[in-house]
C-alpha positions in Angstrom: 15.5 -1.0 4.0 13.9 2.3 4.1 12.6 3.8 1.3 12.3 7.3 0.0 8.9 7.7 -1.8 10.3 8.4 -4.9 10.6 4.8 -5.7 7.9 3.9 -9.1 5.7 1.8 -10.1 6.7 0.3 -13.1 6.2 -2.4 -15.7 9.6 -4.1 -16.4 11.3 -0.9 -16.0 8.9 1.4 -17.8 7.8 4.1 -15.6 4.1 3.8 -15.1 4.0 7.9 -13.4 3.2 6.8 -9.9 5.6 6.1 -6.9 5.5 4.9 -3.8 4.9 8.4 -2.2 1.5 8.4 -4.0 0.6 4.9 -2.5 1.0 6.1 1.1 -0.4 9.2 0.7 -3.3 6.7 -0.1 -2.9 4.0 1.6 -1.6 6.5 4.9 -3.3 9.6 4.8 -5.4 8.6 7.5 -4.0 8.8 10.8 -7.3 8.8 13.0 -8.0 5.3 11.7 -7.4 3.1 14.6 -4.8 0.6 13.4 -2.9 3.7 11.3 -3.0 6.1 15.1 -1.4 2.9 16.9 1.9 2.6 13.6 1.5 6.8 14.3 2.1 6.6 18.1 4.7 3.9 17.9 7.0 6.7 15.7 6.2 9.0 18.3 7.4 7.6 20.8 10.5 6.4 18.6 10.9 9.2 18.1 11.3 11.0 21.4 13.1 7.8 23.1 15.7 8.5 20.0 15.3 4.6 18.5 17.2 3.8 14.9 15.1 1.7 13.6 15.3 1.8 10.3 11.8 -0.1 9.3 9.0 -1.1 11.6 8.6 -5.1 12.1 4.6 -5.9 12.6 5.2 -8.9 13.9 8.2 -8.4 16.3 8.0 -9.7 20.3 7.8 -5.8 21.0 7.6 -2.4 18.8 11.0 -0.4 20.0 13.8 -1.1 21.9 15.6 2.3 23.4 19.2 2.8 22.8 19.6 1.9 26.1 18.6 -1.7 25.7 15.1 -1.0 26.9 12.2 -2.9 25.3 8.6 -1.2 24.6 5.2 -1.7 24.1 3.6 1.2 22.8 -0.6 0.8 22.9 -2.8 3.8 21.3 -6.2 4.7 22.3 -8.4 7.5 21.5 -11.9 9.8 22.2 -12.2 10.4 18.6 -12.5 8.1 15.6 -11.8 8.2 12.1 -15.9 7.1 11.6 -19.0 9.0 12.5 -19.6 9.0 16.6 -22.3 9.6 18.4 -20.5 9.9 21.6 -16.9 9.6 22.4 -15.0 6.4 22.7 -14.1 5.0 26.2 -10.0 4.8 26.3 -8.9 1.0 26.5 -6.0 -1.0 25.3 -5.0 -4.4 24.7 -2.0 -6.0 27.2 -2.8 -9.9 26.1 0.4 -11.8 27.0 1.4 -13.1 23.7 3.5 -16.0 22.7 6.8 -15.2 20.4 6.9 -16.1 16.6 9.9 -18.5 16.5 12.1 -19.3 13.5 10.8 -22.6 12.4 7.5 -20.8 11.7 6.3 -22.0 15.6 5.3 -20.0 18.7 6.5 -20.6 22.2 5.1 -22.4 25.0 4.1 -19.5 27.1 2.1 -16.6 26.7 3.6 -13.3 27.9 4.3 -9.7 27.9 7.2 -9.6 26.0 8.3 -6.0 26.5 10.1 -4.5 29.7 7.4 -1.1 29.7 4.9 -0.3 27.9 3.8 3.2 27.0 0.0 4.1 26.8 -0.3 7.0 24.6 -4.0 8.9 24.8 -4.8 11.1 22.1 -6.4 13.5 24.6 -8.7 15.9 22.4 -12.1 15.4 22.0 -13.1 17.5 19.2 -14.0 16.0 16.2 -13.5 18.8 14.2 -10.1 20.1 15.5 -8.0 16.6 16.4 -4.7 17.0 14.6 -2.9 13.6 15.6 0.1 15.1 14.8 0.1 17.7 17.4 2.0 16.4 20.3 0.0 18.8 22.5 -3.3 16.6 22.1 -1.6 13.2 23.3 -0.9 12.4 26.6 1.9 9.5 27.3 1.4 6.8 30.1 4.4 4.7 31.3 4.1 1.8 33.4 6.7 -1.3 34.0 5.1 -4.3 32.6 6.2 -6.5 36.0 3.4 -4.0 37.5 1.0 -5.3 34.9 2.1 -8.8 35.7 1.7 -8.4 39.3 -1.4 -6.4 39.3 -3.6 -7.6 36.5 -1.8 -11.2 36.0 -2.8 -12.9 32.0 -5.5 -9.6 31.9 -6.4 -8.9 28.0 -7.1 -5.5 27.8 -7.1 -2.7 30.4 -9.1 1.1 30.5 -7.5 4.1 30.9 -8.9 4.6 34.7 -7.5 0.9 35.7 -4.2 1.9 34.2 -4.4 5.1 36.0 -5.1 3.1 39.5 -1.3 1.2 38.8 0.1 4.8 39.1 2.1 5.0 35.9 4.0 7.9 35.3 2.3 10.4 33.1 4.2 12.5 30.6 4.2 14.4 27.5 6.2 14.5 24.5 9.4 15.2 25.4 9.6 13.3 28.7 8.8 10.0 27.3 12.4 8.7 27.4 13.3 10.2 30.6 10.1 8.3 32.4 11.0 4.8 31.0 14.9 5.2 32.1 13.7 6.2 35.5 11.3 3.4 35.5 13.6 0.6 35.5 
């Protein structure tokens, strides 16, 4: 169930003048860190696909499913990190096949991409001083069928941003994200 951020901390019911909203504004503030940017560009790209989901699931088969039916993978990369750089990061993301969590607390036999697409979202600038990941200007969107990364890179871990480029995914921007998986498949 979402929650609101007013929700606090308390002791048996006595307020302890802290709520939730002060724990992600901790815990969440920041959104250049590479596991926070990869929640960050899954909402994105809820976001413009128009998904319901009330709460993310970390460990689902797949991050969103359109209202279409559609399942996605949504992968993050970035030139700019949250640490100090001395040059900028090469773009890569990781497309394991992956085995699905079952409910008897087992995994299936076989490995595989789970989703129907995936979406490869590139937060584009490379200024360290004027990144803002919440400008949809700075990220570009990548949108490739995952039978194309079955067929072309087969049980491939990870992939860089000029290999995915060479599988001819359709690039877009916010906006268009939706639009590029429906016309995908």
């Amino acid at each position: 169930m979402k929650k609101s951020g007013k929700e606090p901390f308390h002791i048996n019911g006595q307020n302890l003048n802290h709520n939730l909203l002060s724990f992600w504004q901790c815990s969440s503030s920041n959104i250049l860190s590479n596991a926070l940017r990869g929640i960050l560009a899954e909402y994105i790209v809820s976001i413009d696909i128009g998904c319901k989901q009330p709460v993310r699931e970390e460990w689902d088969a797949y991050d969103l499913i359109t209202p279409d039916g559609i399942k996605v993978e949504v992968k993050s990369s970035s030139y700019i990190q949250s640490w100090e750089q001395k040059s900028l990061s090469k773009i890569s993301f990781g497309i394991q096949p992956t085995k699905i969590l079952q409910t008897s607390n087992t995994y299936s036999e076989e490995a595989k991409r789970q989703s129907d697409v995936y979406v490869f979202c590139v937060l584009n600038h490379k200024d360290k001083q004027t990144v803002d990941p919440l400008n949809m200007a700075q990220w570009d969107f990548y949108v490739l069928a995952t039978r194309v990364l079955d067929e072309k890179v087969g049980k491939q871990k990870s992939i860089t941003l000029s290999s995915m480029q060479k599988l001819e995914p359709t690039k877009c921007f916010f906006g268009g994200i939706g639009d590029s998986i429906n016309s995908m498949l």
